[in-house]
C-alpha positions as CSV (number, residue, x, y, z in Angstrom):
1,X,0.0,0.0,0.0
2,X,3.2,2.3,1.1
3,X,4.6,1.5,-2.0
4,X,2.1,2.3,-4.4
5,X,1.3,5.4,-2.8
6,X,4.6,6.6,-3.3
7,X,4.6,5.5,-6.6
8,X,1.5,7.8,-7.3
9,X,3.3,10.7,-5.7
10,X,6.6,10.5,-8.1
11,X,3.9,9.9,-11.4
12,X,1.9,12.9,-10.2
13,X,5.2,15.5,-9.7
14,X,6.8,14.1,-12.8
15,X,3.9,14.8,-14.3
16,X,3.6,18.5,-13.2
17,X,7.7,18.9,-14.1
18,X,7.0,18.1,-17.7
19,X,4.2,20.2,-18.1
20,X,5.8,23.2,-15.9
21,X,8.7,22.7,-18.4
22,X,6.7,22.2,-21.6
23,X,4.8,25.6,-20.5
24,X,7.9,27.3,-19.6
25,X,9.4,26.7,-22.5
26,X,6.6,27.8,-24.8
27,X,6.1,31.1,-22.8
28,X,9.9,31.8,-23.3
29,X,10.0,31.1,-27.1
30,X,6.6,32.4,-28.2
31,X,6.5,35.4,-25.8
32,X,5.8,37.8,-28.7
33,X,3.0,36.3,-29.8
34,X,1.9,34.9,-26.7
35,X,-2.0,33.8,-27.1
36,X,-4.7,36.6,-25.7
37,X,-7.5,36.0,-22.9
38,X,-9.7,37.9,-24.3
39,X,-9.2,35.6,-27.9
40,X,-9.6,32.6,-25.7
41,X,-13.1,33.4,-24.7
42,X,-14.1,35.8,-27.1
43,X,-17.2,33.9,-27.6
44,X,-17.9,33.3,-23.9
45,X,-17.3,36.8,-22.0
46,X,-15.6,39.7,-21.5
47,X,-11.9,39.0,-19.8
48,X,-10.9,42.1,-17.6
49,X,-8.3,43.0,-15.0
50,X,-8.0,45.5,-12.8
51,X,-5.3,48.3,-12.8
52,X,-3.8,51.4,-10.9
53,X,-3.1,54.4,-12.0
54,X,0.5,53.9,-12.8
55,X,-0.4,51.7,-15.7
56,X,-3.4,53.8,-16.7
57,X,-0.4,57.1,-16.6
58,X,2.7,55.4,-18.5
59,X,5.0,55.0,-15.8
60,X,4.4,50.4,-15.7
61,X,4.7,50.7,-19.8
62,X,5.3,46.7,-19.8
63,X,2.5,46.2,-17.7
64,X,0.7,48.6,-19.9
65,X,1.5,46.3,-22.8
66,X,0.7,43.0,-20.8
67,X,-3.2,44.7,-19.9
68,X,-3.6,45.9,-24.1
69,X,-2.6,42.4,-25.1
70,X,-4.5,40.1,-22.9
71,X,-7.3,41.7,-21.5
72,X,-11.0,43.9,-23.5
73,X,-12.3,45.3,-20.2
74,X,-10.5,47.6,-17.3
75,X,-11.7,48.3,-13.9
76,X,-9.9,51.4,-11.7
77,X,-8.8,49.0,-9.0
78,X,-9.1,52.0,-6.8
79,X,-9.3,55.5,-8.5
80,X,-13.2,55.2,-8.6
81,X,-13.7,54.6,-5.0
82,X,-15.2,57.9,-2.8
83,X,-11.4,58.6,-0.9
84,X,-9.4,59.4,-4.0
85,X,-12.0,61.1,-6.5
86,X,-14.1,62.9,-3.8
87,X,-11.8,62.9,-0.3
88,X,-13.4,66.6,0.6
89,X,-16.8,67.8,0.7
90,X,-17.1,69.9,-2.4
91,X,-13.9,68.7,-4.1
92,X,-13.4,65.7,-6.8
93,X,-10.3,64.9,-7.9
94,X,-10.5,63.2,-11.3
95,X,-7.1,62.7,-12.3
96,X,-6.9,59.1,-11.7
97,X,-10.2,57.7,-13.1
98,X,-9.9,60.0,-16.3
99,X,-6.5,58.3,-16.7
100,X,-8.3,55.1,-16.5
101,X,-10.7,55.4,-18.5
102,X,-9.0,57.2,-21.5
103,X,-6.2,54.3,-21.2
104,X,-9.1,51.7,-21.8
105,X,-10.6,53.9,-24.3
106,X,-7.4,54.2,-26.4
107,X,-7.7,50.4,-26.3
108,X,-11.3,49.7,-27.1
109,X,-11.5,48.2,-24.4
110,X,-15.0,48.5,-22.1
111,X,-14.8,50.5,-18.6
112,X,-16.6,48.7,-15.8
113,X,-16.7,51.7,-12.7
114,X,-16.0,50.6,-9.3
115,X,-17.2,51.5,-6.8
116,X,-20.3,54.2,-5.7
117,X,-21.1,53.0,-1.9
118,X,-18.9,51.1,0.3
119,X,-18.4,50.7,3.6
120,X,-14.6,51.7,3.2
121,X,-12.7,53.8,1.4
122,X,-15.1,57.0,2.5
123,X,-13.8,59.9,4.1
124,X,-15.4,60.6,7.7
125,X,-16.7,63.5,6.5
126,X,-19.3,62.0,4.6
127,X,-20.6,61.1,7.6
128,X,-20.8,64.0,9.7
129,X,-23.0,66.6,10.1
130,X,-22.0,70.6,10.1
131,X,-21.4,70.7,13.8
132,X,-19.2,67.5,13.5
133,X,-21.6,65.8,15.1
134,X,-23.5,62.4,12.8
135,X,-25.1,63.3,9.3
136,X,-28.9,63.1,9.4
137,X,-30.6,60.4,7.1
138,X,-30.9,63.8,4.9
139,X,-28.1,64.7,4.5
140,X,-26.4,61.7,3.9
141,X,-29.0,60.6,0.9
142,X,-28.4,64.2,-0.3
143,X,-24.3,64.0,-0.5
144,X,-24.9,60.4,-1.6
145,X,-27.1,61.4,-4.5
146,X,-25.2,64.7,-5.1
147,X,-21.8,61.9,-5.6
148,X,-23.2,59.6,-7.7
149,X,-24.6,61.9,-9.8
150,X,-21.6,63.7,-10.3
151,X,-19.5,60.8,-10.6
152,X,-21.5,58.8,-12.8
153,X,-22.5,61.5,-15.2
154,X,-18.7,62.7,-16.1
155,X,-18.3,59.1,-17.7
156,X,-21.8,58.7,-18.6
157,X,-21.9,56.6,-21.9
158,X,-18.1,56.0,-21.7
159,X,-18.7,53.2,-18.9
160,X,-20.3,49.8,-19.3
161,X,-21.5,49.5,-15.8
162,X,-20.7,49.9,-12.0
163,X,-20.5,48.0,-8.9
164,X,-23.1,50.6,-7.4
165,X,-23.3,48.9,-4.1
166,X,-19.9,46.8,-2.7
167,X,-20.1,44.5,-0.2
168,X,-23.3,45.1,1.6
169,X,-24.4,41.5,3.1
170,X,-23.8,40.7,6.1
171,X,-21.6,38.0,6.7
172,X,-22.4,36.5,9.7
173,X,-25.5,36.4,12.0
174,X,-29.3,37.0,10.9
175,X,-28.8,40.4,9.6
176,X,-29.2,40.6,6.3
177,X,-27.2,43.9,6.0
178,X,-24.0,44.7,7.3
179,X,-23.4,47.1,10.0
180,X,-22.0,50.1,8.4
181,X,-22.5,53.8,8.8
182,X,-24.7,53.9,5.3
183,X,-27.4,51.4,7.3
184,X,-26.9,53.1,10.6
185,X,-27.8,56.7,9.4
186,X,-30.2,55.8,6.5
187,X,-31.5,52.4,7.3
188,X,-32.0,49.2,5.3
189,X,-33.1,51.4,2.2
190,X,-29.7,52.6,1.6
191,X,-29.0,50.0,-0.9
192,X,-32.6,50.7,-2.4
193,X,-31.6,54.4,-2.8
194,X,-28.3,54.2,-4.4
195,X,-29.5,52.2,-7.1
196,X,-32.1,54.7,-7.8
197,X,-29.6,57.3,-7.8
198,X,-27.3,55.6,-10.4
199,X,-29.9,54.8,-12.8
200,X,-30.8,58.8,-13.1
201,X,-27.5,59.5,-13.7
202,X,-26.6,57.3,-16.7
203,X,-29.8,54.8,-17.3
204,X,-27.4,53.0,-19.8
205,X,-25.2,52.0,-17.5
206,X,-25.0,48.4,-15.8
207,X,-26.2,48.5,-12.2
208,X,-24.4,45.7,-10.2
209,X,-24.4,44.2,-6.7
210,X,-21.1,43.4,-5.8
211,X,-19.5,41.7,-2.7
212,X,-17.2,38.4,-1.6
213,X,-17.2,34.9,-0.8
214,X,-20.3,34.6,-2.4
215,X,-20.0,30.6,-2.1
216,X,-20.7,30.5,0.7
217,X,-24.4,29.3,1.2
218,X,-25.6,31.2,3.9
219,X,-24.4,34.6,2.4
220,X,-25.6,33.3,-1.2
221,X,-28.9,33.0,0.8
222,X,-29.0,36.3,2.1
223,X,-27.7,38.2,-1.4
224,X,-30.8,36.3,-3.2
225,X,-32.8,37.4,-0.9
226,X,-31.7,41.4,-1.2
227,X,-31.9,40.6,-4.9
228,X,-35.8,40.1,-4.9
229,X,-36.1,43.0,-2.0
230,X,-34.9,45.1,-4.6
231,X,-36.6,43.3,-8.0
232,X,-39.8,43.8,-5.7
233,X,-39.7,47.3,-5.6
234,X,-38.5,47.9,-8.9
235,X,-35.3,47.8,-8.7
236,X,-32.8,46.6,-11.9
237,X,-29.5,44.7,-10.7
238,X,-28.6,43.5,-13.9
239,X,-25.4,41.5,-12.8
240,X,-24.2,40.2,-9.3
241,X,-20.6,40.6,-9.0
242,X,-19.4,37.4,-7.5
243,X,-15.2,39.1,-6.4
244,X,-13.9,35.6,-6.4
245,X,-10.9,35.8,-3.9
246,X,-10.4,32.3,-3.4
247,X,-7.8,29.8,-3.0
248,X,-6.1,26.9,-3.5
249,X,-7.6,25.0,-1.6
250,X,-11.2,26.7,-1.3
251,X,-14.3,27.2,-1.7
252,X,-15.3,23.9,-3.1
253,X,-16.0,23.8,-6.9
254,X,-19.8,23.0,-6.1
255,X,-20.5,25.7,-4.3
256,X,-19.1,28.3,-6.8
257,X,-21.5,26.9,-9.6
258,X,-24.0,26.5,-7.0
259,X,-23.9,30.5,-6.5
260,X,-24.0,31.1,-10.4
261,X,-27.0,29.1,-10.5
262,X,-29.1,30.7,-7.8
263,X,-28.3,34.2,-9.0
264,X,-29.2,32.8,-12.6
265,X,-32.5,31.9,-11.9
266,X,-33.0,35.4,-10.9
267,X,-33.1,36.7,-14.2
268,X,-29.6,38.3,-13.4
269,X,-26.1,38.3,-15.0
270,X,-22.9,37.3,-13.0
271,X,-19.4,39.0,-13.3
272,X,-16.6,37.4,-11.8
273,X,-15.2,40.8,-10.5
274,X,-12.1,40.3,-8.6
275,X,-10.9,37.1,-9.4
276,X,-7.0,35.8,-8.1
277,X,-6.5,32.6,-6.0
278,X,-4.5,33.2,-3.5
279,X,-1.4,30.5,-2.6
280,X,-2.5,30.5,1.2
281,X,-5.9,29.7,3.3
282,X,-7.3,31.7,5.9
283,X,-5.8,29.6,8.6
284,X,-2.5,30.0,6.9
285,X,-0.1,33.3,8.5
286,X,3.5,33.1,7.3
287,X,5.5,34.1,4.6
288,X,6.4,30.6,2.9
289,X,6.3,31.7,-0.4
290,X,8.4,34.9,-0.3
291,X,11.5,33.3,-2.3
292,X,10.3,31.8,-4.5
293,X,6.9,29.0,-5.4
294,X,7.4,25.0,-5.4
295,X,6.6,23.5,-8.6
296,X,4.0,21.3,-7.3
297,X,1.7,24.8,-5.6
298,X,2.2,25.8,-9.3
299,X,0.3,23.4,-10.7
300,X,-2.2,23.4,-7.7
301,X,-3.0,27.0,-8.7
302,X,-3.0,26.4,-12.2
303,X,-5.6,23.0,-11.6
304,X,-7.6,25.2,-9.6
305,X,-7.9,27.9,-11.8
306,X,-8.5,25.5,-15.0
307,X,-11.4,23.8,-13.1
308,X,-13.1,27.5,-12.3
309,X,-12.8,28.2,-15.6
310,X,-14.4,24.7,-17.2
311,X,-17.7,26.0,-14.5
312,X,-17.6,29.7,-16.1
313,X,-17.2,28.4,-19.7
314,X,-20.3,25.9,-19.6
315,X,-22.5,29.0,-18.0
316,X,-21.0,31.7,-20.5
317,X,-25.1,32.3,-21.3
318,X,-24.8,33.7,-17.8
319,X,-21.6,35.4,-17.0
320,X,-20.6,38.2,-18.2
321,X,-17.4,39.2,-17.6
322,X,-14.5,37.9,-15.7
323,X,-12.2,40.2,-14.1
324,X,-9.1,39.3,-12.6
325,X,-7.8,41.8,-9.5
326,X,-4.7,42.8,-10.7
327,X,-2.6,42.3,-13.6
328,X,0.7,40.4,-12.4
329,X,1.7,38.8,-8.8
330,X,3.5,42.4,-8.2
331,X,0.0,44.3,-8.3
332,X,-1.8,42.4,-6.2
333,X,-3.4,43.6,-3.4
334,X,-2.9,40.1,-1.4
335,X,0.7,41.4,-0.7
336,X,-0.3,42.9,2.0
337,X,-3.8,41.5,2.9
338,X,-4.5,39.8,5.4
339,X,-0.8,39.4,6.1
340,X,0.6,43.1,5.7
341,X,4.1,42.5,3.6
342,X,3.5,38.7,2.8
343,X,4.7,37.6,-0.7
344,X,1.7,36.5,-2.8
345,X,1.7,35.2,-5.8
346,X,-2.1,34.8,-7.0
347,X,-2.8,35.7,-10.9
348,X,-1.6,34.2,-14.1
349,X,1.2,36.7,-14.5
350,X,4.4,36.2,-12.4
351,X,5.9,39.8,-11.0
352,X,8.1,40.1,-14.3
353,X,5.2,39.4,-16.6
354,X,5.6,36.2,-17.6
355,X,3.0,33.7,-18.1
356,X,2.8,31.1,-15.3
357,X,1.2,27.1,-15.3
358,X,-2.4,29.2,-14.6
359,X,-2.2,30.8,-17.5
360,X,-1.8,28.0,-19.9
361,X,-4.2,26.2,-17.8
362,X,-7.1,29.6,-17.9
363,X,-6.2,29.2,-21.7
364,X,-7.2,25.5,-22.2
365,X,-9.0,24.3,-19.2
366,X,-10.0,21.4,-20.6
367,X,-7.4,20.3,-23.1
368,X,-5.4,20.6,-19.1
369,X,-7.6,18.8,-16.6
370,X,-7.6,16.2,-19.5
371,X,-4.4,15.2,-17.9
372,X,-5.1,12.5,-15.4
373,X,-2.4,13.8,-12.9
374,X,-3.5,17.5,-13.6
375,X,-7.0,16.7,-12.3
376,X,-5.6,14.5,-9.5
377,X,-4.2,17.8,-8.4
378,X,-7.7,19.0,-7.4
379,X,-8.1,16.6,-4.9
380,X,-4.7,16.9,-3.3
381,X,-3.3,18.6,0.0
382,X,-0.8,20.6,-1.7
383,X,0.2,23.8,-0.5
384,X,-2.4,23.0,2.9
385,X,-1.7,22.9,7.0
386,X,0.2,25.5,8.8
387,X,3.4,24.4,7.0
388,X,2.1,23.8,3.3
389,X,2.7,19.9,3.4
């Protein structure tokens, strides 16, 4: 029994060191005409990433040139949120987003805006009243409004849609609202109201719910539940924006499609808005990874992302888009979330902009899982307990 488990184990990582080697090779000798996401699914959905403003400005010109090759669809990973385009009652600042969105435009590639409400991000202002004191229900729905209107209609026809409301369910608990200042001041409505607001201000825009770990059933419960709140009083959510900042090892496969399948049957869309797949679980605290990625966590990531990929190609008649959160393993934001200054390495672009395993594997998902040791991979401990064995 020893023996032919062991035997498994050498199969299986000779496996993954041809095909890191056969992929490695390919990316080195074809990296000039390396083959495009967004030619890859052309038929299926829009293939996004999101980018800072450095890219957006010329000053990451490889990176630049990485985004215009691979990807038709941009969101501002942060120049859209209220801090940096409105951080001071009666001042925008509009230097970032512009700079998105004319780098998109120069492109052809389509805008998605992100994000009008959240429960971060906002200056303390917003929610104070004159005498410092807290904002009335008045005046927040009035500076609300007043913001989305403003925002909204400088790019109004030049963006697809926007995540209007980000990361309102609860997580935990019977609520099914989180506790944030917008619910506090205005009440449950709040979510009702910025809606409303966003469809006066550019009624050709997308409206979109976004918010995370939407796999999870009890907050999938909840979110198809605010979905209908809002359908029922005439509300349009025309996508749910599932972020999709998962890992290697979770959530399970089923639940993912099990989430696409509820919101479906709502009559709504589904973006995959924030998509990277992180080397390390929740549980997981160190800094393993910081010189440098075994071969075997390689292929983990790139099984993983093949297999999400296989569920959002055979429901491309729902999904819309699929955005990953960053361009390369140098932009990401898991860097220095949850683990501030931990080395990540989550995306299909390693930090020099080469093409890892994933992205052959996002390329081909099924021509890789048809590999009998690839698949195995989806069922294996790599890269799990507190030490990665």
């Amino acid at each position: 029994m020893l023996v032919a488990k062991l035997l498994t184990v050498v199969c299986l990582f000779g496996a993954i060191a041809v095909m890191l080697a056969r992929h490695s090779g390919h990316a080195a000798a074809s990296a000039p005409v390396l083959p495009a996401l967004k030619d890859a699914y052309r038929d299926c959905f829009l293939v996004g990433v999101a980018i800072d403003y450095a890219v957006a400005a010329g000053s990451d010109e490889v990176t630049a040139r990485l985004v215009a090759h691979q990807f038709n669809c941009i969101t501002p990973e942060n120049a859209m949120k209220w801090w940096p385009i409105h951080p001071d009652d009666g001042r925008y600042d509009f230097t970032q987003a512009d700079a998105v969105v004319a780098f998109a435009e120069r492109g052809g590639m389509a805008v998605v805006g992100h994000t009008l409400l959240w429960h971060e991000m906002t200056p303390e202002w917003v929610f104070q009243g004159p005498d410092g004191e807290q904002a009335s229900r008045e005046l927040l729905l009035a500076r609300l409004g007043e913001h989305i209107k403003t925002v909204v209609g400088r790019y109004r026809g030049r963006v697809r849609g926007w995540d209007v409301v980000n990361e309102a369910v609860a997580d935990e608990g019977p609520d099914l609202l989180r506790d944030s200042p917008w619910r506090r001041i205005i009440g449950d409505d709040y979510v009702e109201q910025a809606f409303r607001f966003a469809a006066v201000a550019d009624p050709s825009a997308e409206p979109y719910l976004n918010d995370y770990r939407l796999s999870d059933p009890a907050k999938r419960d909840k979110t198809v539940r605010l979905i209908r709140i809002l359908q029922g009083r005439g509300i349009k959510v025309h996508a749910v924006g599932m972020q999709g900042h998962w890992n290697i090892q979770s959530p399970p496969l089923e639940e993912i499609e099990a989430s696409i399948k509820a919101f479906a049957a709502l009559g709504v869309k589904v973006n995959i808005s924030e998509l990277d797949m992180s080397l390390f679980t929740r549980e997981q605290t160190d800094d393993r990874y910081r010189n440098g990625v075994p071969v075997e966590v390689l292929a983990k990531q790139a099984a993983r992302y093949a297999a999400v990929f296989e569920i959002f190609r055979r429901h491309r008649d729902v999904i819309d888009r699929v955005t990953f959160w960053g361009p390369t393993d140098r932009h990401s934001w898991l860097n220095d979330h949850p683990v501030k200054g931990r080395t990540n390495h989550p995306l299909l672009f390693d930090r020099t902009g080469q093409a890892k395993p994933a992205f052959w594997a996002v390329v081909d998902p099924a021509a890789f899982l048809a590999d009998p040791a690839h698949r195995a991979l989806l069922a294996s401990d790599v890269g799990a307990g507190p030490t990665g064995n």
